[in-house]
C-alpha positions as CSV (number, residue, x, y, z in Angstrom):
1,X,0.0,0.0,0.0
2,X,1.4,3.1,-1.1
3,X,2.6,5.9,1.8
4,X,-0.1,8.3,3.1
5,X,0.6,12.3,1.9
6,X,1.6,14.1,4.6
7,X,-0.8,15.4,6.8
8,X,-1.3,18.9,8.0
9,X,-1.2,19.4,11.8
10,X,-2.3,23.1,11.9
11,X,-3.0,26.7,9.8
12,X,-2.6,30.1,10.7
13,X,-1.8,33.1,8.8
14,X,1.6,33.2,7.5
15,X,2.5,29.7,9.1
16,X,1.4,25.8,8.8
17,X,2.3,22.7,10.8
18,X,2.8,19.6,8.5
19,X,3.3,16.6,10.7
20,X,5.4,18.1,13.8
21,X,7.7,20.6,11.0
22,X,6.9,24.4,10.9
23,X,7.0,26.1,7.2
24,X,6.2,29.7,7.4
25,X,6.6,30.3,3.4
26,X,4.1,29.3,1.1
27,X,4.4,25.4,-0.4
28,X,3.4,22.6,-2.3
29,X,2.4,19.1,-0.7
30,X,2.8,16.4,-3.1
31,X,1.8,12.8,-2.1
32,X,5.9,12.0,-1.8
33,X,7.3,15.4,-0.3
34,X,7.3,19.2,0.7
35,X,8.1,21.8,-2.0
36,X,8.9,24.6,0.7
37,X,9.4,28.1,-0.4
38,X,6.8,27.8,-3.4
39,X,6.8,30.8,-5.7
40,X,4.6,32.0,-8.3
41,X,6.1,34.2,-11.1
42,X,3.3,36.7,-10.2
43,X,2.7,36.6,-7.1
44,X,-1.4,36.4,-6.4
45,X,-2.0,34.6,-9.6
46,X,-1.6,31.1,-10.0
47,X,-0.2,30.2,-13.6
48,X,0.3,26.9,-15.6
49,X,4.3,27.2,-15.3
50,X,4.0,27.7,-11.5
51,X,2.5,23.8,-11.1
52,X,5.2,22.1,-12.5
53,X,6.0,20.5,-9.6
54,X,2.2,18.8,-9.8
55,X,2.3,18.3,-13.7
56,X,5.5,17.1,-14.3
57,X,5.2,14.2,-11.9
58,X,5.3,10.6,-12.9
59,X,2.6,9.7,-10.9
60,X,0.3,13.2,-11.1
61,X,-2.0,13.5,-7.9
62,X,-5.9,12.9,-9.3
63,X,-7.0,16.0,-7.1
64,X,-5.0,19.2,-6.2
65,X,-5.9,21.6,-3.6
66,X,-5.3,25.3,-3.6
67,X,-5.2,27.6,-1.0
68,X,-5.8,31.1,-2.2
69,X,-4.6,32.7,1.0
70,X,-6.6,33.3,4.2
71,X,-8.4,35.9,2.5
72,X,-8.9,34.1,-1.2
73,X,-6.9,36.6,-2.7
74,X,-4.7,34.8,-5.0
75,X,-6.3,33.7,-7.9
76,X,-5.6,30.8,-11.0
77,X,-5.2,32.0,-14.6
78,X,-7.3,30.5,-17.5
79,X,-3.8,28.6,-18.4
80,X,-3.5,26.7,-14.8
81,X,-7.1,25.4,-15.2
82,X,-6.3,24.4,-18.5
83,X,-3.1,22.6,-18.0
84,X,-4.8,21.1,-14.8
85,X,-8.2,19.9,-16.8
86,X,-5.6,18.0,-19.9
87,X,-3.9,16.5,-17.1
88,X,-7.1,15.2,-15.7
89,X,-6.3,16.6,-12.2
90,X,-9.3,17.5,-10.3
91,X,-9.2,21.3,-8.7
92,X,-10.7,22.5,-5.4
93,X,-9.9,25.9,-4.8
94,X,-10.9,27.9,-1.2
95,X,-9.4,29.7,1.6
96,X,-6.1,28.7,3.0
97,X,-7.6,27.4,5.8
98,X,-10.7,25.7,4.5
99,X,-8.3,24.2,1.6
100,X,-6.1,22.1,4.5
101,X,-9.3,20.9,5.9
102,X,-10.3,19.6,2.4
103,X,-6.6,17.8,1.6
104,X,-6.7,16.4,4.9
105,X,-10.0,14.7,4.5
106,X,-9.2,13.8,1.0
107,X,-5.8,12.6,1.4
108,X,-6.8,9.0,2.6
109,X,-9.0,8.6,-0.2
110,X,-6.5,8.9,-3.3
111,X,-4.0,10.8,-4.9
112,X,-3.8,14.2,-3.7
113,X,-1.6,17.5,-3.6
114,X,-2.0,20.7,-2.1
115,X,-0.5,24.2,-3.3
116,X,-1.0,26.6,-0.3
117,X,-0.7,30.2,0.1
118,X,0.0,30.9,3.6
119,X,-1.1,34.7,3.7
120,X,-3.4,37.0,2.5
């Protein structure tokens, strides 16, 4: 049976607990590892070349969560849903803090990722 993703112990603005390590920069949790220090080429919008980390993957999660920041204020470009809906990845998009909620209930159930914005 192949290993559980990494669960997230706790959010708060600016900072999230993933299974007893602090990260206080926004990531990407991919069913194998921690991408820390995530960063989008602008900022507050979430392009196509900024998921590479998801896409490129051998094994592709089936569902990726996004966290557009406590306040939702990032938000994904026409090209990211694209590249996400040819690679057959499912997309749930909410707060920061209601987006861990959803990868932690989903990530017993399948193959999932998570790209989190940590702020605003």
């Amino acid at each position: 049976m192949p290993k559980k993703a990494p669960k997230i112990d706790d959010y708060t603005f600016g900072r999230i607990e993933i299974e007893g390590r602090t990260y206080t920069n926004d990531l990407i949790i991919l069913p194998d590892r921690i991408a820390a220090n995530w960063w989008r080429e602008e900022g507050h919008v979430l392009q196509a070349a900024d998921l590479d980390a998801v896409l490129d993957r051998a094994t592709k999660p089936e569902t990726l969560v996004v966290g557009l920041g406590s306040q939702s204020r990032m938000r994904i470009a026409s090209d990211a849903r694209g590249a996400l809906d040819a690679a057959e990845i499912e997309l749930i998009a909410e707060s920061t803090e209601r987006a861990c909620e959803s990868y932690n209930a989903l990530r017993s159930q399948g193959n999932v990722a998570a790209a989190l914005h940590l702020t605003c």
